[in-house]
C-alpha positions in Angstrom: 80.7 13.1 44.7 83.0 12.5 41.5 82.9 9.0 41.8 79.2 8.8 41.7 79.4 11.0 38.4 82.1 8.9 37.1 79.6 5.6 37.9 76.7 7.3 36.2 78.9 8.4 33.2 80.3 4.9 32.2 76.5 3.1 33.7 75.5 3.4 29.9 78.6 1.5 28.5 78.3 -1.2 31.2 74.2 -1.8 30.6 75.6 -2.3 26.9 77.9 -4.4 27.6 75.6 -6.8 29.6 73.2 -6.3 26.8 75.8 -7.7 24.4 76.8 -10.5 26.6 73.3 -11.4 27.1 72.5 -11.1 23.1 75.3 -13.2 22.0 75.4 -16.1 24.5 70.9 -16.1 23.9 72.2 -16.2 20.4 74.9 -19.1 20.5 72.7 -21.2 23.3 69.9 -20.9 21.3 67.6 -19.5 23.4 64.5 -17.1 23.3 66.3 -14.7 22.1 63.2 -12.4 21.7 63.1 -11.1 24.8 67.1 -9.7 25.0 66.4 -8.4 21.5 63.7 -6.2 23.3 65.6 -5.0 26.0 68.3 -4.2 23.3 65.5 -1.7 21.3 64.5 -0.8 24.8 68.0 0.9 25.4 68.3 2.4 21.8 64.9 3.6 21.5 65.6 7.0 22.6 68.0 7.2 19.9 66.2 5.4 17.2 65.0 8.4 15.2 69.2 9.2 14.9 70.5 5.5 14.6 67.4 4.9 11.3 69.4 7.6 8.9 70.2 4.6 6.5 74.2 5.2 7.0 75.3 1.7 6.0 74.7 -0.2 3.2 73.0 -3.7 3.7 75.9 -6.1 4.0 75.9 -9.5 2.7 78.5 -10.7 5.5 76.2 -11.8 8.8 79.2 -10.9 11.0 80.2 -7.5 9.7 76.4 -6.9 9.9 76.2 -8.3 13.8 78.9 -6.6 14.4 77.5 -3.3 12.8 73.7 -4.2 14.6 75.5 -4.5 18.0 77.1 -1.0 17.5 74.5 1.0 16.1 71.6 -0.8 18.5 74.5 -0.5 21.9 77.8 1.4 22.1 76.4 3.9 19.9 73.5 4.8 22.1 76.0 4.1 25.4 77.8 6.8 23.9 75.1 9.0 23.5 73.8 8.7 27.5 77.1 9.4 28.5 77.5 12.1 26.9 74.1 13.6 27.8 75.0 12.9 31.2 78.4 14.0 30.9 76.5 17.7 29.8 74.7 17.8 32.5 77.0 17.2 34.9 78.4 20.1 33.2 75.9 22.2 32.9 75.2 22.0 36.6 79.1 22.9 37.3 79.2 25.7 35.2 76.2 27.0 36.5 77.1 26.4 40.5 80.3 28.1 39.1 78.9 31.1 37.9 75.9 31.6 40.5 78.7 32.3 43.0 81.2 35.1 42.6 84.3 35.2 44.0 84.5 37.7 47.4 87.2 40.6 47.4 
């Protein structure tokens, strides 16, 4: 059982990571990159009304920015699912955990 919650916890991170692989090689291949760039806001929708706060300014520099896109629009949001699902995981613990009392 802690291996599944293990897989689910770090699921996010790897559906990022395939996101990212899939944006950047649509990207440098020049494909239709239109439909990668929809699963991206797909996975960061959830999130979008935290990641829109205006944090960074607009950068000039198209890497820094890519890079900066990539985080905000993937690992953030990764991070985010995990740790819902890491509170849940933990929420359902503590709860098992104090639903049953110890016998004397």
């Amino acid at each position: 059982m802690v291996w599944i919650r293990r897989f689910l916890i770090t699921l996010p991170f790897a559906i990022a990571a395939v996101l990212n692989v899939l944006a950047i090689a649509a990207d440098r291949l020049h494909l239709d990159r239109e439909h990668v760039a929809g699963y991206v806001f797909l996975f960061a929708t959830p999130w979008g009304w935290l990641l829109d706060q205006g944090w960074f300014p607009i950068i000039r520099n198209r890497s820094l920015m890519a890079l900066i896109g990539y985080g905000f629009l993937l690992w953030i949001p990764a991070a985010l699912y995990s740790g819902c699902l890491w509170l849940l995981f933990f929420g359902f613990g503590f709860c098992r955990s104090a639903g049953s009392t110890p016998e004397k």
